[in-house]
N, C-alpha and C positions, 0 to 999 in steps of 0.2 A: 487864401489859406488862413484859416483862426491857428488858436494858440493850441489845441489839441492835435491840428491835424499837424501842424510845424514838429511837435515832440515826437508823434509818431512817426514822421518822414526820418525826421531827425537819428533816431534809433537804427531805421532802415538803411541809414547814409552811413552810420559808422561802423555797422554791420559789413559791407560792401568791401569786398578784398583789394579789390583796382578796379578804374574807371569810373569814380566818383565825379560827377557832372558838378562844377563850378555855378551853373547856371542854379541847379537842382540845391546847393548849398546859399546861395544867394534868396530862394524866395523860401528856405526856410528861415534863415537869418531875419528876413521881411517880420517875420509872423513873431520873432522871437520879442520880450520884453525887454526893457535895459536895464541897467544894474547900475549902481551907485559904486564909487570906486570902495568906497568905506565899506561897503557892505559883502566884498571880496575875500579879506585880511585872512590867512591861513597859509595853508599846505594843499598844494593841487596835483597831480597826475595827470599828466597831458597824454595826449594820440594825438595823427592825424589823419583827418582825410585822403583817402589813397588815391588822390587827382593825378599822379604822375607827377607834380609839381616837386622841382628838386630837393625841396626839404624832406619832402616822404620819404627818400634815403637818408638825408643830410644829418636828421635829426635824430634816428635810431642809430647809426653809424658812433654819434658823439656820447649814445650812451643817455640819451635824455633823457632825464624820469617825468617832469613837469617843472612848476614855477611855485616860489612863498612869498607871498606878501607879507611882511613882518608888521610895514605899517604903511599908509602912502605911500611915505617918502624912502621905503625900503624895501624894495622888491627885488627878486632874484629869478630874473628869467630864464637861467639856464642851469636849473638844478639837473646833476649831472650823476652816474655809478661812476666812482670808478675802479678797476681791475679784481678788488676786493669785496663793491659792493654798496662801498661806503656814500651816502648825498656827499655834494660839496656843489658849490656854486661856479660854475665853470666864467669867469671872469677876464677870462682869457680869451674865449668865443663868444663872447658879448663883449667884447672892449668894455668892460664895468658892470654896472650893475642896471638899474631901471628905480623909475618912481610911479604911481597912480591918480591917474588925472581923473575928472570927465570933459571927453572930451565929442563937439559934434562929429558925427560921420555919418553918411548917407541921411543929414536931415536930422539927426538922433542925440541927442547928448546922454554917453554913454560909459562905462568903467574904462580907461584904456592906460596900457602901460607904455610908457616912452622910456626907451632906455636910452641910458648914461652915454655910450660912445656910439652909437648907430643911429641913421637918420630913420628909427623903426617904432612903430606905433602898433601896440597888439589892441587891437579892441574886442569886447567883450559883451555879450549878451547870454541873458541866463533862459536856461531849459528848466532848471527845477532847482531847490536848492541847495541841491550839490552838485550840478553840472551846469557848467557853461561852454556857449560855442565862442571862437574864436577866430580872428581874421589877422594877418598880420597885412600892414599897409605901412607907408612911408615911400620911401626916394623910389621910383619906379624900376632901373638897375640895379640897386638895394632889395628888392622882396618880390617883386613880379618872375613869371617862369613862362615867358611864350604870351605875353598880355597878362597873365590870371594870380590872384593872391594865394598864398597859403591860409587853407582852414584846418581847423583844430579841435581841438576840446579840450575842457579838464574836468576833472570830477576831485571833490574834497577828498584827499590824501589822508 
């Protein structure tokens, strides 16, 4: 798959109500280029992929809106609504906060967020540039659902 046909699949996948194939989000991830953690730094608006994977509830349930990188070493993984509307960094369901590495994965060295109290590693690959796909990895009983990762997206906020 090149890099055209990855952005198109890509579109198709987030499209997709439920039953998003893990496998199908893996070889467009393949095709995707990497991203420089520096080169992230903002306000993002997250989804996810409707794999069944327990976050696809977990994480509209909390009110998720997306993720800010302020700077590296100041990321906010779980920018949250709450009741009223209002972002705030939900701290409390990230045990802290996160910082921006590059780090390898599948072979890659790539933008990845590790955050502060969880053994959880989001990494990052860019579609264009204001969307990126996303994969959360780390402690296997920490982020897997049945074997499979949670995929994502953001797009500049």
């Amino acid at each position: 798959m090149d890099i055209d046909e990855a952005r198109a699949r890509f579109q198709e996948l987030r499209a997709q109500p439920a039953g998003v194939s893990p496998t199908g989000l893996d070889a467009v991830w393949a095709a995707l280029d990497v991203v420089a953690a520096a080169d992230i730094l903002g306000s993002w608006k997250g989804s996810v992929f409707e794999t069944g994977h327990q976050l696809c509830t977990a994480l509209p349930a909390s009110r998720w809106h997306g993720k800010t990188f302020h700077s590296v070493l100041d990321a906010k993984p779980l920018m949250c609504r709450d009741e009223e509307g209002n972002l705030y960094s939900n701290v409390k369901l990230g045990k802290g906060e996160a910082s921006l590495w590059n780090i390898e994965f599948r072979g890659e060295v790539t933008a990845t967020m590790v955050y502060d109290g969880k053994p959880i590693f989001d990494h990052f690959k860019r579609v264009d540039e204001n969307t990126l796909m996303g994969i959360m990895n780390g402690r296997p009983e920490v982020v897997l659902d049945n074997g499979e990762h949670c995929y994502f997206l953001l797009e500049r906020d």
